[in-house]
C-alpha positions in Angstrom: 0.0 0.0 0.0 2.6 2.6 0.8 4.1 1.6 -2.5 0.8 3.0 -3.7 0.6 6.4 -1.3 2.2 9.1 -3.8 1.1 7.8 -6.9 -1.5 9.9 -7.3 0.5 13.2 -6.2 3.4 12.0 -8.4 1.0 11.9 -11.2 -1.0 14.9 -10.7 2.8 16.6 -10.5 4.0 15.0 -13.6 0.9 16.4 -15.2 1.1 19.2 -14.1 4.8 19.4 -15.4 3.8 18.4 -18.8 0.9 21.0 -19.2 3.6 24.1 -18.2 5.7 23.1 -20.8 2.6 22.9 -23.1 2.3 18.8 -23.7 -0.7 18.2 -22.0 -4.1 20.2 -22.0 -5.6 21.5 -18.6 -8.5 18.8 -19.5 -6.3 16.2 -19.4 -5.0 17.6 -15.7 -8.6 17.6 -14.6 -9.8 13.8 -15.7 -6.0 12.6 -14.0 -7.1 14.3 -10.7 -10.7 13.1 -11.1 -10.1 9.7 -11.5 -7.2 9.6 -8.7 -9.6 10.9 -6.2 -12.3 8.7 -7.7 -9.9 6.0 -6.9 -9.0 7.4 -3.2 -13.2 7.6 -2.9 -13.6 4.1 -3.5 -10.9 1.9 -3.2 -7.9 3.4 -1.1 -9.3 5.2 1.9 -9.5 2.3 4.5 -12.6 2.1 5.2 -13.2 3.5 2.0 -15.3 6.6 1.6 -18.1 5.1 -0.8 -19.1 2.1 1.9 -21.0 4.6 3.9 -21.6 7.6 1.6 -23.6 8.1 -1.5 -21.6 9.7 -4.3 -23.1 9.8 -7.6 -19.7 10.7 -9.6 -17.9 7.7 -7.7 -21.3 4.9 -8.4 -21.4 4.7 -4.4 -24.6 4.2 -2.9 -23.6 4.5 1.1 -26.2 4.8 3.2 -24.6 5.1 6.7 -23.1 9.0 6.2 -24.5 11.7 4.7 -24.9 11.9 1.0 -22.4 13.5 -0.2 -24.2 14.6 -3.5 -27.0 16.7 -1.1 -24.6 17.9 1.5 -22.2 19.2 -1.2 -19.4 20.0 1.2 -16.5 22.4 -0.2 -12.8 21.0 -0.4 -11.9 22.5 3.2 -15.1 20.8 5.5 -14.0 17.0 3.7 -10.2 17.8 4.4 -11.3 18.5 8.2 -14.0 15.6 8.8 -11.1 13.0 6.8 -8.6 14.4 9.0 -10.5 14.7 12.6 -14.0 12.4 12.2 -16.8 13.7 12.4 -20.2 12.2 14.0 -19.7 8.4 13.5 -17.0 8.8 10.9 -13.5 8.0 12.2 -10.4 10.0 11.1 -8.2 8.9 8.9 -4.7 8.5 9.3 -3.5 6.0 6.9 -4.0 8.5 4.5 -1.2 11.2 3.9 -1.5 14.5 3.6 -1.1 14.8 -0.2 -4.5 12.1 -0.5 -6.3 13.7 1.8 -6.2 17.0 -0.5 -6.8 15.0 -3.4 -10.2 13.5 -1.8 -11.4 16.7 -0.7 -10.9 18.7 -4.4 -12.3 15.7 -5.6 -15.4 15.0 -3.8 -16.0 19.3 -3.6 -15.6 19.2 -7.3 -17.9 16.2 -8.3 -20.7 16.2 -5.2 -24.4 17.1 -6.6 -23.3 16.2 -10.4 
């Protein structure tokens, strides 16, 4: 797993990279970052984030937490609830600091699409 950890950064930076120097369209950067946090959403998180909440964008149906497609939390209030818990949620601290930023644009960005 921590082989795993900074993939995601280390592709959103090589993307990044590539788009400065003009290779890659600001698209392309969006649908990377989408998908990695899509992937952080469903699969990585342990437990992941989709087994109790409903996220349309991610196909997850979780009925224990809030949905996250009617609560539509900005990128700062998922960061904080990850990071601390909140309610009956747990925090997370397998995640590092990087993912945790990553899940919050992500599910800000997508939540009530």
């Amino acid at each position: 797993m921590k082989a795993n950890a900074g993939r995601g950064v280390r592709v959103v930076l090589a993307a990044l990279a590539a788009s400065a120097s003009g290779y890659a369209p600001a698209q392309n950067i969006a649908q990377d970052m989408a998908q990695e946090g899509k992937l952080l959403f469903i699969r990585t998180a342990v437990p992941a984030c989709a087994v109790c909440h409903t996220l349309k964008h991610a196909g997850a149906l979780g009925e224990i937490g809030p949905s996250l497609d009617e609560l539509k939390p900005d990128a700062a209030r998922v960061e904080k609830a990850v990071r601390n818990g909140i309610g009956q949620m747990p925090a997370n601290t397998a995640l590092t600091a990087d993912q945790v930023r990553l899940l919050a644009r992500y599910v800000a960005g997508v939540a009530g699409q």
